[in-house]
VEXMAR-571091 format. One record per atom (N, C-alpha, C): residue number from 1; chain; x, y, z. Coordinates in pm, whole numbers. Example, Ala and Ser with C-alpha at 12.3 -4.5 7.8 and 13.67 -1.06 7.14 Angstrom:
<sites>
<resi = 1&chain = A&u = 1319&v = -569&w = 780>
<resi = 1&chain = A&u = 1230&v = -450&w = 780>
<resi = 1&chain = A&u = 1320&v = -330&w = 780>
<resi = 2&chain = A&u = 1285&v = -225&w = 708>
<resi = 2&chain = A&u = 1367&v = -106&w = 714>
<resi = 2&chain = A&u = 1290&v = 3&w = 787>
</sites>
This chain:
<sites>
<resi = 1&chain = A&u = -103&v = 7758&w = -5107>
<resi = 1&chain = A&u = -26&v = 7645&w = -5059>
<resi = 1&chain = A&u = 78&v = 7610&w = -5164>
<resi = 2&chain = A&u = 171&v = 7585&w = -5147>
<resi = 2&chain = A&u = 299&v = 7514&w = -5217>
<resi = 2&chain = A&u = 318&v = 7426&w = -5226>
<resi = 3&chain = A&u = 356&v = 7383&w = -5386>
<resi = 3&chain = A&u = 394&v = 7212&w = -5372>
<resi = 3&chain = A&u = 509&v = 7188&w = -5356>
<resi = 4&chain = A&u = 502&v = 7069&w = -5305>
<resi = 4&chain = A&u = 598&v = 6984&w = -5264>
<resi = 4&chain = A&u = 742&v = 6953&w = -5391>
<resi = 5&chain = A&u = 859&v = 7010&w = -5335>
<resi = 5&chain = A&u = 970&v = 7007&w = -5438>
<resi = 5&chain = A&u = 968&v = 6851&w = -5465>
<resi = 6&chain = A&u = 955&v = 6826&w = -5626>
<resi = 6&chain = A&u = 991&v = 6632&w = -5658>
<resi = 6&chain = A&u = 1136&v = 6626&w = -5702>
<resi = 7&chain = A&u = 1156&v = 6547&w = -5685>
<resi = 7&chain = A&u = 1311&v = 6455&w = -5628>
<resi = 7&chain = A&u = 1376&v = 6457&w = -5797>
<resi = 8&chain = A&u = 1480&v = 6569&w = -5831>
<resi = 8&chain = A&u = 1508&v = 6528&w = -5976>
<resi = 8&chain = A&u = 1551&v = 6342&w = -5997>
<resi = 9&chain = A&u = 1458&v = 6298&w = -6104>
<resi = 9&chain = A&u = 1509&v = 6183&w = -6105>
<resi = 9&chain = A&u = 1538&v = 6167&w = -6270>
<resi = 10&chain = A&u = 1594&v = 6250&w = -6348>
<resi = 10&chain = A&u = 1654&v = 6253&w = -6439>
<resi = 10&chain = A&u = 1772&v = 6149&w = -6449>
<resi = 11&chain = A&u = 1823&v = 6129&w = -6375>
<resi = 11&chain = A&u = 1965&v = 6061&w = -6376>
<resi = 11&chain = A&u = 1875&v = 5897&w = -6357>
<resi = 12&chain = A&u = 1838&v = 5891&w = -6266>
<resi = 12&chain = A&u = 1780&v = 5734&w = -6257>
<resi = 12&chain = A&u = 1766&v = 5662&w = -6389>
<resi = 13&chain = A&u = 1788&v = 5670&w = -6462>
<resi = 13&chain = A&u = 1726&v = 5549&w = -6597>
<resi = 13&chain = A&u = 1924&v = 5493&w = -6614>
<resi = 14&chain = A&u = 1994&v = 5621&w = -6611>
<resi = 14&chain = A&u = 2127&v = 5584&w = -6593>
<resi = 14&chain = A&u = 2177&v = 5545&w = -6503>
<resi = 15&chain = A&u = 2108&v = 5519&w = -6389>
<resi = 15&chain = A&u = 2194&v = 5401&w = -6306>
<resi = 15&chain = A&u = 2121&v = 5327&w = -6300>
<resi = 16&chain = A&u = 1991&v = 5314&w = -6341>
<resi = 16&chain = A&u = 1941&v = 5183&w = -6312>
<resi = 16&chain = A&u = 1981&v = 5080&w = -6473>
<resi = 17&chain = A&u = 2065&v = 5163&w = -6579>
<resi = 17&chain = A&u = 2096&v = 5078&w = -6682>
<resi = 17&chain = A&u = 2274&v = 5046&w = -6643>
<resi = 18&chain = A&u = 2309&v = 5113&w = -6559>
<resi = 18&chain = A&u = 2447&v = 5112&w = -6510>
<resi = 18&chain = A&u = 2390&v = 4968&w = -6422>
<resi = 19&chain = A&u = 2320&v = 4949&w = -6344>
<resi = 19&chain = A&u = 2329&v = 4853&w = -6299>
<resi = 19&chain = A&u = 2273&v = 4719&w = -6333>
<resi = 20&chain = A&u = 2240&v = 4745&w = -6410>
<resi = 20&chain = A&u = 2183&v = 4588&w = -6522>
<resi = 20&chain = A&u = 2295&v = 4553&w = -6617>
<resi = 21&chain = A&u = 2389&v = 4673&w = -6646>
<resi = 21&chain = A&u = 2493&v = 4645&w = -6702>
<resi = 21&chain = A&u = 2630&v = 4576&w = -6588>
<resi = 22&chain = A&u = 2587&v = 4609&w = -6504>
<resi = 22&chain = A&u = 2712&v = 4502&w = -6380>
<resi = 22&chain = A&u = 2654&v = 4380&w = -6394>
<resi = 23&chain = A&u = 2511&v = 4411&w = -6363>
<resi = 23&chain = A&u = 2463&v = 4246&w = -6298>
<resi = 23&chain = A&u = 2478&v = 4176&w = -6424>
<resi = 24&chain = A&u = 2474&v = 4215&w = -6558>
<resi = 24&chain = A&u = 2512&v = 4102&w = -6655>
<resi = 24&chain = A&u = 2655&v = 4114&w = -6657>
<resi = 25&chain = A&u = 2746&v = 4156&w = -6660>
<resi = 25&chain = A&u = 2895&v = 4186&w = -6663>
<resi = 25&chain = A&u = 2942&v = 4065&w = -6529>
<resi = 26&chain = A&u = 2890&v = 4041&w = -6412>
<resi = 26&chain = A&u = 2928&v = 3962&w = -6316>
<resi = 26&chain = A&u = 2879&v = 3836&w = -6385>
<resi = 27&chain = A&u = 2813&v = 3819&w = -6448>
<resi = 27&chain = A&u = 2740&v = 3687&w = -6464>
<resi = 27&chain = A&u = 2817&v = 3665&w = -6628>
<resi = 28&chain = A&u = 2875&v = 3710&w = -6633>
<resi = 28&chain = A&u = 3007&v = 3664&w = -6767>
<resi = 28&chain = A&u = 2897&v = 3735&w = -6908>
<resi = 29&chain = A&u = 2823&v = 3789&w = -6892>
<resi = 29&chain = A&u = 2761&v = 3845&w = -7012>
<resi = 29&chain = A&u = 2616&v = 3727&w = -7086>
<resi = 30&chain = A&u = 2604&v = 3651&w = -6946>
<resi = 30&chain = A&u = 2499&v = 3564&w = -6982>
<resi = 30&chain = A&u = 2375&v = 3604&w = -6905>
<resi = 31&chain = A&u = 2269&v = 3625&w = -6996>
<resi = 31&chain = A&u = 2140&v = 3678&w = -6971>
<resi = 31&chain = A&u = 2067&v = 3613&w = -6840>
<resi = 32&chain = A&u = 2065&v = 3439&w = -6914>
<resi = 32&chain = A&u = 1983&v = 3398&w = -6802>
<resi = 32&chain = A&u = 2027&v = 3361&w = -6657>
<resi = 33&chain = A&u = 2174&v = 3362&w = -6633>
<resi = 33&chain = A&u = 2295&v = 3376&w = -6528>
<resi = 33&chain = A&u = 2224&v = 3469&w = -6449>
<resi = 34&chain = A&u = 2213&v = 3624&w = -6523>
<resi = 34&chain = A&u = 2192&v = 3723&w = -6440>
<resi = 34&chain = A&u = 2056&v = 3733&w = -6405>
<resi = 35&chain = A&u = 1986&v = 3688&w = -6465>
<resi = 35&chain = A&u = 1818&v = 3676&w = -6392>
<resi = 35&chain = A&u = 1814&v = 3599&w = -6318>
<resi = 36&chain = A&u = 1833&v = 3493&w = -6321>
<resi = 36&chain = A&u = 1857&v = 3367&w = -6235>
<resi = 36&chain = A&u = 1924&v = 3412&w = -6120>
<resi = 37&chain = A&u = 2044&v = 3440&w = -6105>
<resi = 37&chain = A&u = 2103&v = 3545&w = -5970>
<resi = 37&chain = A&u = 2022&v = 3683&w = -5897>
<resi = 38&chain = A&u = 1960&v = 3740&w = -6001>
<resi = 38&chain = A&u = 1890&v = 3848&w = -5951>
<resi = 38&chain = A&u = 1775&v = 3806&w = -5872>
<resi = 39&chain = A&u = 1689&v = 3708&w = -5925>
<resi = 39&chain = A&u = 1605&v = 3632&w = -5879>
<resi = 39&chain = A&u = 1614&v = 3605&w = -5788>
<resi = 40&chain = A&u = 1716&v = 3508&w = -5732>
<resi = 40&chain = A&u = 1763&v = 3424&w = -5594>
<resi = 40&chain = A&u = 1784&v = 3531&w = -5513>
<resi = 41&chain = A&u = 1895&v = 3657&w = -5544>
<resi = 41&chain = A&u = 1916&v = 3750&w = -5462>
<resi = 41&chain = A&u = 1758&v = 3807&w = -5409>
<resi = 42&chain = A&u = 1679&v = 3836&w = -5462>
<resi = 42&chain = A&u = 1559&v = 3895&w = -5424>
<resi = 42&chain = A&u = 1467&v = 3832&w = -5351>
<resi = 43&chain = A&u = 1471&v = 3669&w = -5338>
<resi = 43&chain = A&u = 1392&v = 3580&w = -5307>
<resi = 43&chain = A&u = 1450&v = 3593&w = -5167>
<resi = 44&chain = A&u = 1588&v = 3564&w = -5153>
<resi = 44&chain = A&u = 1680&v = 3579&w = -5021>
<resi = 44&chain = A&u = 1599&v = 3735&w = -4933>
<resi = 45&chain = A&u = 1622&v = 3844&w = -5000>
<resi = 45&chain = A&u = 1574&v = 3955&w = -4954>
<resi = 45&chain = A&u = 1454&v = 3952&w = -4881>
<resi = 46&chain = A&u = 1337&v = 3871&w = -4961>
<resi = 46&chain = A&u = 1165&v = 3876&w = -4877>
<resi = 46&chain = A&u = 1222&v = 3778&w = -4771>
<resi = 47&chain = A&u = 1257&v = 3683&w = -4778>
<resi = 47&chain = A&u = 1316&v = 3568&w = -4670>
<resi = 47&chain = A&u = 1351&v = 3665&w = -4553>
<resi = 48&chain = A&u = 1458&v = 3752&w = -4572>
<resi = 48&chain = A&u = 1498&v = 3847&w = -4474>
<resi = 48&chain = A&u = 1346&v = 3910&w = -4424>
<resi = 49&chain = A&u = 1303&v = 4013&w = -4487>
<resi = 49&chain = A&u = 1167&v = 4044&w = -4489>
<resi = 49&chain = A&u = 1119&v = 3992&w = -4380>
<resi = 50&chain = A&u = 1097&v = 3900&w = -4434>
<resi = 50&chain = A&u = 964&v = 3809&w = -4345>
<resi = 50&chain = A&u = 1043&v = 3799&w = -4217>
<resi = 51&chain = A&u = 1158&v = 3788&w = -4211>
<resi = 51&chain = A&u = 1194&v = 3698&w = -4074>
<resi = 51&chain = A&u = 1171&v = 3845&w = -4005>
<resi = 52&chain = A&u = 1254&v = 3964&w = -3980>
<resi = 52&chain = A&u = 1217&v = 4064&w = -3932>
<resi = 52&chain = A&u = 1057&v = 4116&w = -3937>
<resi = 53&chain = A&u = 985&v = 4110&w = -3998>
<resi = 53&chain = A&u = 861&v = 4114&w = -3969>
<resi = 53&chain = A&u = 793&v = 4028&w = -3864>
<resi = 54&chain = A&u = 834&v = 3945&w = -3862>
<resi = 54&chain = A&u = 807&v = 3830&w = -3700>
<resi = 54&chain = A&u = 880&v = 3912&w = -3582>
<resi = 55&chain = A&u = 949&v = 3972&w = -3593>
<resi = 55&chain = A&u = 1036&v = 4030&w = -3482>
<resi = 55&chain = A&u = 945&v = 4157&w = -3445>
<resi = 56&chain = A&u = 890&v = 4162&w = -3553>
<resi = 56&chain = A&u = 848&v = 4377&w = -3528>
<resi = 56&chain = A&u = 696&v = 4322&w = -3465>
<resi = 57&chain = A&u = 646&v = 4410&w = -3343>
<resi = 57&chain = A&u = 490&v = 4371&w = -3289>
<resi = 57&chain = A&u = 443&v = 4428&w = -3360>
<resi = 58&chain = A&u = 305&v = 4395&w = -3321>
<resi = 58&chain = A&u = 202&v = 4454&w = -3429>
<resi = 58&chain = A&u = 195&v = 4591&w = -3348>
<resi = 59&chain = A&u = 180&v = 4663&w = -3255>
<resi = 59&chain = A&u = 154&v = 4820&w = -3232>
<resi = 59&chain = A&u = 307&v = 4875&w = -3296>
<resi = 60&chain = A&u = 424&v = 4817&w = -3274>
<resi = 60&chain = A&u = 504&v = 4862&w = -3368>
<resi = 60&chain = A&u = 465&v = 4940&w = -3536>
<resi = 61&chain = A&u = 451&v = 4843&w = -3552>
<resi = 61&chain = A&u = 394&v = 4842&w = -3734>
<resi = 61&chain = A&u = 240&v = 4893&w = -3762>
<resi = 62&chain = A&u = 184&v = 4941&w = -3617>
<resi = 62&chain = A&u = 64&v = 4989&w = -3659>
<resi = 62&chain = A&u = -41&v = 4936&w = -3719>
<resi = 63&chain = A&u = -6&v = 4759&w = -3720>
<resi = 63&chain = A&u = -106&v = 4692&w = -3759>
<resi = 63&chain = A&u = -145&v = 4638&w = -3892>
<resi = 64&chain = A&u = -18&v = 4716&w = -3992>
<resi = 64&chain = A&u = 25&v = 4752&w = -4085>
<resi = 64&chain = A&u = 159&v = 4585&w = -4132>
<resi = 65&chain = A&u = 101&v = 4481&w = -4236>
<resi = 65&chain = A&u = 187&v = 4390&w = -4252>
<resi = 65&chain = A&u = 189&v = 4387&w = -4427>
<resi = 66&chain = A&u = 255&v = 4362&w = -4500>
<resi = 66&chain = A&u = 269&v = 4353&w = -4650>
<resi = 66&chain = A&u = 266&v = 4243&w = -4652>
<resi = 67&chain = A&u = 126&v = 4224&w = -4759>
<resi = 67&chain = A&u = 98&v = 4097&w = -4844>
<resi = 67&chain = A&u = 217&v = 4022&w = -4886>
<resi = 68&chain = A&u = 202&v = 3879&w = -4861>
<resi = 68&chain = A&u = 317&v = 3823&w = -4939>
<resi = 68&chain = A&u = 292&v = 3819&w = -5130>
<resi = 69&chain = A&u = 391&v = 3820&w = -5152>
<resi = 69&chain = A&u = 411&v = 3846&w = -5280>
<resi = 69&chain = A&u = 351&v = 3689&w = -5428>
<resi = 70&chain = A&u = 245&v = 3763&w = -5445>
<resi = 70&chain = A&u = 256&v = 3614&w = -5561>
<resi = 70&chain = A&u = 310&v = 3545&w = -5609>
<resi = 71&chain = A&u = 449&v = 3611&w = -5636>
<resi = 71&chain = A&u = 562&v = 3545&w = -5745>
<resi = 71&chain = A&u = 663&v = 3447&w = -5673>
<resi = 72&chain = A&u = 676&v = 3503&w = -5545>
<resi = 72&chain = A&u = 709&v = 3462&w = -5407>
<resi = 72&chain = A&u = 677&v = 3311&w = -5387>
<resi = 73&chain = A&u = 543&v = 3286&w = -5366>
<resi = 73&chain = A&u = 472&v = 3183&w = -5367>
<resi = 73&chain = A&u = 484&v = 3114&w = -5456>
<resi = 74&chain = A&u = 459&v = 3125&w = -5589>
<resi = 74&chain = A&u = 524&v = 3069&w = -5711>
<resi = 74&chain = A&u = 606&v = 2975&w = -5694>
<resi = 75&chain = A&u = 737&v = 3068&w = -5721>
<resi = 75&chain = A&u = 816&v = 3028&w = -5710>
<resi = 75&chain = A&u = 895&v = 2906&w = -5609>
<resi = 76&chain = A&u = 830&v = 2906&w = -5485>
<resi = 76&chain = A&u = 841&v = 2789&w = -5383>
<resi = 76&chain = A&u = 722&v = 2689&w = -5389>
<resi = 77&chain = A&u = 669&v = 2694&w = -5494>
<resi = 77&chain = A&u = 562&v = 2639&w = -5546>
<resi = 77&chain = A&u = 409&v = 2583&w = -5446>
<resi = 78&chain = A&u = 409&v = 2662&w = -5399>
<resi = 78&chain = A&u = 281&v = 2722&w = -5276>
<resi = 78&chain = A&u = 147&v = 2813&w = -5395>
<resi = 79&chain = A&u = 68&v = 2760&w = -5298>
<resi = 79&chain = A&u = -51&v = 2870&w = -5320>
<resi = 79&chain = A&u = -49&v = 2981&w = -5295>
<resi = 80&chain = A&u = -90&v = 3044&w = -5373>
<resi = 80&chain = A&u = -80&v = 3225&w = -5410>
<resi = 80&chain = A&u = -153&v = 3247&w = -5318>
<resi = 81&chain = A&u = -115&v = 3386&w = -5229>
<resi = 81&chain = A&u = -156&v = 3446&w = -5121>
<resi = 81&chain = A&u = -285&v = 3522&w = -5173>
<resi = 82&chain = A&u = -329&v = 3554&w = -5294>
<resi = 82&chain = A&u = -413&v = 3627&w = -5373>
<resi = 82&chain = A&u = -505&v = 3559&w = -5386>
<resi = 83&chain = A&u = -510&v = 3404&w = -5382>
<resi = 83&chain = A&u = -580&v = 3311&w = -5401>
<resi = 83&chain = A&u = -694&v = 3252&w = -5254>
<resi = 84&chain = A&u = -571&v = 3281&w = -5140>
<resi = 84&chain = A&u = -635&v = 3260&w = -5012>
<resi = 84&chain = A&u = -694&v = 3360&w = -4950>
<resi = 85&chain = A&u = -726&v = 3519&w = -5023>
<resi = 85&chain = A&u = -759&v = 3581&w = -4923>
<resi = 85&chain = A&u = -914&v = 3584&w = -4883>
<resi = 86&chain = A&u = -994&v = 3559&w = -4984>
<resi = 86&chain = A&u = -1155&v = 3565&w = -5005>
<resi = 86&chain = A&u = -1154&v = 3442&w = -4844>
<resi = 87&chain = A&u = -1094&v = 3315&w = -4866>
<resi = 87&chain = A&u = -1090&v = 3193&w = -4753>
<resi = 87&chain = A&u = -1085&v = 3230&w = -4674>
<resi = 88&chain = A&u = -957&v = 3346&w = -4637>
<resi = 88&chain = A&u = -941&v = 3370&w = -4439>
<resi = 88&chain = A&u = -1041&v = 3505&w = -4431>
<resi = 89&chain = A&u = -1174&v = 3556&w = -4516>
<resi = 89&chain = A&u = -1176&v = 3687&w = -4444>
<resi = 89&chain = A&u = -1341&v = 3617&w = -4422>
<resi = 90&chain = A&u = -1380&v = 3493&w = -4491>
<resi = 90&chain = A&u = -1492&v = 3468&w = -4455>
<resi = 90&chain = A&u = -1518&v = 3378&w = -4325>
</sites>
């Protein structure tokens, strides 16, 4: 049997430092600017997430839904989904 060709990812460390170098470059060269933006941008993203996940049925998705995210919760200052799961399975 043959394995499976893996994906050269040699180059990846250089764009993923190419792009930490924009996202601070947009944010005037201020650190916590660009976390703070990266942050919000990503928070926006699960928001998206979630709303299309209400849209998709469950035989769609196979029944198949992704945990909400701890940091997620956090951050909107809610109880951690990690925290409630022992509650809803008993």
């Amino acid at each position: 049997m043959t394995q499976p060709k893996r994906a050269d990812v040699s180059n990846e460390p250089d764009l993923l430092d190419a792009a930490v170098n924009d996202a601070i470059a947009e944010c005037g060269g201020d650190l916590r600017t660009a976390v703070r933006a990266l942050v919000a941008d990503n928070l926006a993203l699960q928001r998206e997430l979630d709303f299309a996940s209400l849209a998709m049925s469950f035989g769609f998705s196979r029944g198949y839904f992704a945990r909400q995210r701890d940091a997620r919760f956090a951050s909107e200052g809610r109880a951690t989904e990690s925290a409630n799961i022992g509650k809803k399975m008993k």
